[in-house]
DOZA-427793 format. One record per residue (C-alpha): residue number from 1; residue in three letters; chain; z, x, y. Coordinates in nm, 3 decimals. Each point is the difference from the previous one (the first is absolute). Example, Ala and Ser with C-alpha at 12.3 -4.5 7.8 and 13.67 -1.06 7.14 Angstrom:
2
 pos code unit       w       u       v
   1  Ala    A   0.780   1.230  -0.450
   2  Ser    A  -0.066   0.137   0.344
END
This chain:
244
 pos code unit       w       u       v
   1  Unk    A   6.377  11.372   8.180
   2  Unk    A   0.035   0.363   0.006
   3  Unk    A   0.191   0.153   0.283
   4  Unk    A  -0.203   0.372   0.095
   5  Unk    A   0.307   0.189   0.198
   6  Unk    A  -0.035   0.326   0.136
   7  Unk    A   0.312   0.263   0.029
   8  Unk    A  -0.087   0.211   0.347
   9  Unk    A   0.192   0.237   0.225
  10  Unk    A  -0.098   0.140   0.332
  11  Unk    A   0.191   0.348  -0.167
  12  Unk    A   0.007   0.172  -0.270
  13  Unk    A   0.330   0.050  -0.205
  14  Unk    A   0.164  -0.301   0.044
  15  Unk    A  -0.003  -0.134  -0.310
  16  Unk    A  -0.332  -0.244  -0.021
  17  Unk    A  -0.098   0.120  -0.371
  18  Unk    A   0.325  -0.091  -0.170
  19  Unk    A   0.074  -0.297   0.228
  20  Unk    A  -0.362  -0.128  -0.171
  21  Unk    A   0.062   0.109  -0.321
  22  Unk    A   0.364  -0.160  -0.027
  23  Unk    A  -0.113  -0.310   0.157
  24  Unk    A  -0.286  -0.024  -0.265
  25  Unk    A   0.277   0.087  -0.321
  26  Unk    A   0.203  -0.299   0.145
  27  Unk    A  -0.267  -0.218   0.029
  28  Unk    A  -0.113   0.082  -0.358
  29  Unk    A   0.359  -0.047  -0.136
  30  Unk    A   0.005  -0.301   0.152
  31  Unk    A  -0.346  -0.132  -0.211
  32  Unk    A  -0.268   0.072   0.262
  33  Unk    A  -0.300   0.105  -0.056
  34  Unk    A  -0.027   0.349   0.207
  35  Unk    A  -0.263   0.245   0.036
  36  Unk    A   0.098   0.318   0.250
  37  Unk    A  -0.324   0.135   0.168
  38  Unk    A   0.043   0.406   0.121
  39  Unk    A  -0.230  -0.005   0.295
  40  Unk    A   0.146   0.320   0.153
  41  Unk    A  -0.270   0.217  -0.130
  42  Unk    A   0.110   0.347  -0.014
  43  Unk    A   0.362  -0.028   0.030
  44  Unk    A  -0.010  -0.303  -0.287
  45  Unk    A   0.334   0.017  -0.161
  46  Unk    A   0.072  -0.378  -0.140
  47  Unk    A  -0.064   0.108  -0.363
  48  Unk    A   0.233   0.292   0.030
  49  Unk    A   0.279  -0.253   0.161
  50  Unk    A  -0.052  -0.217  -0.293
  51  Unk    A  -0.041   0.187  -0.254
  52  Unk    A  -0.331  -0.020  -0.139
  53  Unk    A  -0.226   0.274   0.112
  54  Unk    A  -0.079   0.126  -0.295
  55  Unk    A  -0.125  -0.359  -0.141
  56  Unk    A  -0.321  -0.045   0.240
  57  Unk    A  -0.388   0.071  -0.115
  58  Unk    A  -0.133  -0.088   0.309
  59  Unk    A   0.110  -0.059   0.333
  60  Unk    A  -0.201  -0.236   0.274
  61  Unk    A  -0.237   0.254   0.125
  62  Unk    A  -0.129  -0.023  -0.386
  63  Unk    A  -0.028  -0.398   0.056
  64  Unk    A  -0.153   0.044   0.355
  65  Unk    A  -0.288   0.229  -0.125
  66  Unk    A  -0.041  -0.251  -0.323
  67  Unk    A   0.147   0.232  -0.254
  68  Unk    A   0.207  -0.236  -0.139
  69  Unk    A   0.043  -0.374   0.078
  70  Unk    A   0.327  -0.074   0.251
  71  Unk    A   0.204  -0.126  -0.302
  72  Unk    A  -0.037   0.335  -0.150
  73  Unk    A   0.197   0.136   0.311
  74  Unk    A   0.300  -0.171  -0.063
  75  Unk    A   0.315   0.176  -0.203
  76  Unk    A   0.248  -0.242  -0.163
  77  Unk    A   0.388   0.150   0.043
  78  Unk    A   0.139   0.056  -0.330
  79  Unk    A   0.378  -0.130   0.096
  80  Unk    A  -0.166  -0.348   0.203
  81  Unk    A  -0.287  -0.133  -0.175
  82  Unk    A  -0.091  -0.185   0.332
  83  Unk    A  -0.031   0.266   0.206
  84  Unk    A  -0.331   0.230   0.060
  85  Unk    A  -0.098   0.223   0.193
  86  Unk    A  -0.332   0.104   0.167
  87  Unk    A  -0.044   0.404   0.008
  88  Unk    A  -0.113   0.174   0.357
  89  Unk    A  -0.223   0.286  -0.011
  90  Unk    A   0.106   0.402   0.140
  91  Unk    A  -0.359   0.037   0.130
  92  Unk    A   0.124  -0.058   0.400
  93  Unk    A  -0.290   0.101   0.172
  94  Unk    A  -0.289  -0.252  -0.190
  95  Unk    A  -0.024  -0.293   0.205
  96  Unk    A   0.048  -0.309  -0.173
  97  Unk    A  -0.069  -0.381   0.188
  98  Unk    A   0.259  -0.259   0.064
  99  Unk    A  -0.226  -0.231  -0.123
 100  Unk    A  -0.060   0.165  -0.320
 101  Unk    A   0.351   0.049  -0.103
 102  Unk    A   0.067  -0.370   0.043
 103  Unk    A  -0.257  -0.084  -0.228
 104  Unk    A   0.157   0.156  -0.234
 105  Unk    A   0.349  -0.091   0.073
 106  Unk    A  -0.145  -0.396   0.074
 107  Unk    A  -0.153   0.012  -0.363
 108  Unk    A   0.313  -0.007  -0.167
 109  Unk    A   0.233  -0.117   0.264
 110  Unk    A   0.047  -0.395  -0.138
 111  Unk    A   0.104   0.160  -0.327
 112  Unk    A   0.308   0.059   0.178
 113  Unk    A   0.269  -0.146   0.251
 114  Unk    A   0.102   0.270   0.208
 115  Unk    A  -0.283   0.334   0.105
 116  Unk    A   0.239   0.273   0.146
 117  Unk    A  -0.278   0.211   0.190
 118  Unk    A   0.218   0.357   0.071
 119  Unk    A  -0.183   0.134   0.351
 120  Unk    A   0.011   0.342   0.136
 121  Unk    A   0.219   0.055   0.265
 122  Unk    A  -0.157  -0.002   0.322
 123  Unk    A  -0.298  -0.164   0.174
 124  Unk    A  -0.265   0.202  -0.118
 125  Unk    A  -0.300  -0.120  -0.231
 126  Unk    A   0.244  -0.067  -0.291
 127  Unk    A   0.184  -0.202   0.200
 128  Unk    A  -0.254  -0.245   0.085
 129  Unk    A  -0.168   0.024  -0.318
 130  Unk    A   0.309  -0.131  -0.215
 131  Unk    A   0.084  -0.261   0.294
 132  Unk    A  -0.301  -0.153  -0.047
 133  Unk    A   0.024  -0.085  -0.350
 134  Unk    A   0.381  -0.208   0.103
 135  Unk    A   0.052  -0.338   0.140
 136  Unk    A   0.377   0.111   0.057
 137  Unk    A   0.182   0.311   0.114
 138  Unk    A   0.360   0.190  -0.097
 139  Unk    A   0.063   0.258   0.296
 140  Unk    A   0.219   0.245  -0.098
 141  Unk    A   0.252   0.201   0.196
 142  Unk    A   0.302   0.198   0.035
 143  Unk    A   0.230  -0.104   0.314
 144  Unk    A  -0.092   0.329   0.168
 145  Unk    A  -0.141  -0.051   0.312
 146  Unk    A  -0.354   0.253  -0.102
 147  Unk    A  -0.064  -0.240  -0.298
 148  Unk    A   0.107  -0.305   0.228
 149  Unk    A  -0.258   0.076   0.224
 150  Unk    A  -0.283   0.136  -0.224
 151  Unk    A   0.068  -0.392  -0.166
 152  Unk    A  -0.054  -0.171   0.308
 153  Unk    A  -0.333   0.144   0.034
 154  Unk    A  -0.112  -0.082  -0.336
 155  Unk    A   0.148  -0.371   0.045
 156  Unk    A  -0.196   0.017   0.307
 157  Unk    A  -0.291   0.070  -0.154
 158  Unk    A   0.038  -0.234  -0.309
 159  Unk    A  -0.032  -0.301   0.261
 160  Unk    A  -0.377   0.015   0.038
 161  Unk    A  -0.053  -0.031  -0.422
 162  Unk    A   0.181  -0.349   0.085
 163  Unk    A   0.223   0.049  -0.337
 164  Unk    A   0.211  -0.320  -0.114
 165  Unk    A   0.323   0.181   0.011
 166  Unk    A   0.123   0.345   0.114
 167  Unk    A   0.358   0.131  -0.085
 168  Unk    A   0.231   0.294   0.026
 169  Unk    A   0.184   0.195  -0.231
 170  Unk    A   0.279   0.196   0.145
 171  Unk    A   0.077   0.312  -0.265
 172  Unk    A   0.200   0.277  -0.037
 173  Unk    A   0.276  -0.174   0.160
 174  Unk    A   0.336   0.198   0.017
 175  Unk    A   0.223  -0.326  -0.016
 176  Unk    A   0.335   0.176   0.172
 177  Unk    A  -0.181   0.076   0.306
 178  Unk    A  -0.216  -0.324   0.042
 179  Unk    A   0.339  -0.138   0.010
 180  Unk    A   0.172   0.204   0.250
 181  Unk    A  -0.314  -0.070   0.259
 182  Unk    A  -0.120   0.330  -0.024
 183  Unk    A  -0.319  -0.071  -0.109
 184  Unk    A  -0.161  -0.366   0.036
 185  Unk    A   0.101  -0.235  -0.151
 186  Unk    A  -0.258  -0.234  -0.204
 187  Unk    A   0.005  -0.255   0.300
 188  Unk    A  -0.106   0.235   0.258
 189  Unk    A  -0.289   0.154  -0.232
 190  Unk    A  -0.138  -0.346  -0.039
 191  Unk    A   0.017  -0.055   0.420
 192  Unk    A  -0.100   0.345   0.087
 193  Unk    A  -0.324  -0.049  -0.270
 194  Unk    A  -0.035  -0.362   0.075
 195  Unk    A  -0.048  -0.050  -0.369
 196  Unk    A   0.267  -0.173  -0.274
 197  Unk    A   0.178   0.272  -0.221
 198  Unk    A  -0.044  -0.175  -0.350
 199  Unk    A   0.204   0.288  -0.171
 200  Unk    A   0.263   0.310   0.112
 201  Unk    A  -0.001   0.268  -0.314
 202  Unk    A   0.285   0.288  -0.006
 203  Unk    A  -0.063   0.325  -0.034
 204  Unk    A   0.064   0.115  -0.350
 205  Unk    A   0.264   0.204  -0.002
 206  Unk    A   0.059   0.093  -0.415
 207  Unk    A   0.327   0.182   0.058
 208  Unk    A   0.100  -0.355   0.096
 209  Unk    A  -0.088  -0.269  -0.288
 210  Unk    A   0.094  -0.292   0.203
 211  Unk    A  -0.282   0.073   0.279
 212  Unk    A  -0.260   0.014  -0.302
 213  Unk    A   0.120  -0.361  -0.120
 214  Unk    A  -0.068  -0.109   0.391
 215  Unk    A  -0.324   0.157   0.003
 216  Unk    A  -0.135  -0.187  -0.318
 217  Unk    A   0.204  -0.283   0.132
 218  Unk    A  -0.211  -0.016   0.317
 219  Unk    A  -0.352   0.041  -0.186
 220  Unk    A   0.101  -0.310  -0.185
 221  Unk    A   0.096  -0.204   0.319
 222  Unk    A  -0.333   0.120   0.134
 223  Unk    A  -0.172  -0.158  -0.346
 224  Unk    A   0.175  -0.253   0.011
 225  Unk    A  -0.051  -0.097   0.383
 226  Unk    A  -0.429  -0.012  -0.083
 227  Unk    A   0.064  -0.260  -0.278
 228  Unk    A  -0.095  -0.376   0.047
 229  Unk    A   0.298  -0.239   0.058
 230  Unk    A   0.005  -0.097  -0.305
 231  Unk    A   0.048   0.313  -0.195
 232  Unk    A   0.273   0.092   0.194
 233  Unk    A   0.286  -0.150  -0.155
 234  Unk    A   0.167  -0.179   0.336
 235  Unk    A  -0.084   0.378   0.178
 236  Unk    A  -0.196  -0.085   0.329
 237  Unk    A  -0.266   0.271   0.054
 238  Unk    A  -0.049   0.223   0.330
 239  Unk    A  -0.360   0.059  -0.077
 240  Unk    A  -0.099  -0.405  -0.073
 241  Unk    A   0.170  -0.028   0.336
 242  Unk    A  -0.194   0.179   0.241
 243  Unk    A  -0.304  -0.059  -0.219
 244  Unk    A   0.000  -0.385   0.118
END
């Protein structure tokens, strides 16, 4: 059964695009079936972030005003030959229905075992519009307490689409300082968000090569914590737990 996941923040900057994007190249490495859907019209980035902007002939608006049928949409990765991903469209101001982007995204969806749906930031009309296409939700955050808060609002208001499973992402961790208590720790996130923290990512620091090992490190705990039991090689997973 395909799992249709989408990677929010309450703020922007904090990382949400290339926690999506390195969650779906892990997933893909792994042999799943992924297809990354840019739903922040405007600011749509996820082809940049992996690489393939220059690959797409249409993008969904084309598929939402029957230019091209939904399949069409989809770009296959060069480097992971089960990853795709669906284009967004720069035109901001047309407004385009909830319902008629997941049509599109719905017609190809059980070719595929995990949707990544990319949302704006915010809780504007994007917001709602890519929520509405998920039955689960990433929230992603930085352990600031502006982003902390901006997150609670939009895990308040991811409650009343009655999602299976909503979890946080804690990025752009500096490590040192998480340690020494001044900033809080993963525990305290999860209690002061009253939500499960199914992954902490470092801040990439490339002066530093052993904080970029970490930070790919983390993105494949957080793969590896949405996988079934079974695929997980004796590795109990954080997000099958709170999922039950």
């Amino acid at each position: 059964m395909t799992r249709k996941i989408v990677v929010t923040s309450g703020k922007g900057g904090v990382g949400k695009t290339t926690v999506c994007c390195n969650l779906a190249v892990q997933l893909a490495r792994r042999g799943f079936r992924v297809a990354v859907c840019d739903l922040d019209f405007g600011l749509n980035n996820v082809d940049v972030v992996l690489g393939v902007e220059s690959l797409a002939t249409y993008d969904v608006l084309d598929a939402v005003e029957g230019r091209c049928r939904a399949r069409q949409t989809l770009v296959k990765h060069p480097r992971y030959p089960t990853l795709y991903t669906l284009a967004s469209n720069r035109i901001a101001e047309r407004y385009i229905s909830p319902q008629a982007v997941r049509l599109v995204i719905d017609s190809f969806a059980p070719q595929f075992d995990f949707i990544l749906i990319d949302s704006p930031a915010g809780i504007e009309e994007g917001f709602h519009r890519a929520v509405s296409c998920a039955e689960e939700a990433l929230i992603v955050t930085t352990p600031h307490i502006s982003a902390m808060r901006d997150a609670d609002r939009v895990a308040a208001i991811l409650q009343s689409y009655k999602l299976t499973a909503t979890g946080l992402v804690v990025n752009l961790v500096k490590r040192d300082l998480m340690r020494k208590g001044e900033i809080l720790s993963r525990e305290e996130i999860a209690h002061t968000l009253r939500l499960p923290v199914v992954a902490v990512v470092p801040e990439e620091d490339k002066l530093f090569l052993d904080n970029v090992a970490e930070r790919s490190r983390a993105f494949r705990a957080l793969a590896e914590s949405m996988l079934p039991r079974e695929e997980k090689r004796g590795i109990s997973g954080i997000f099958r737990r709170w999922r039950q």
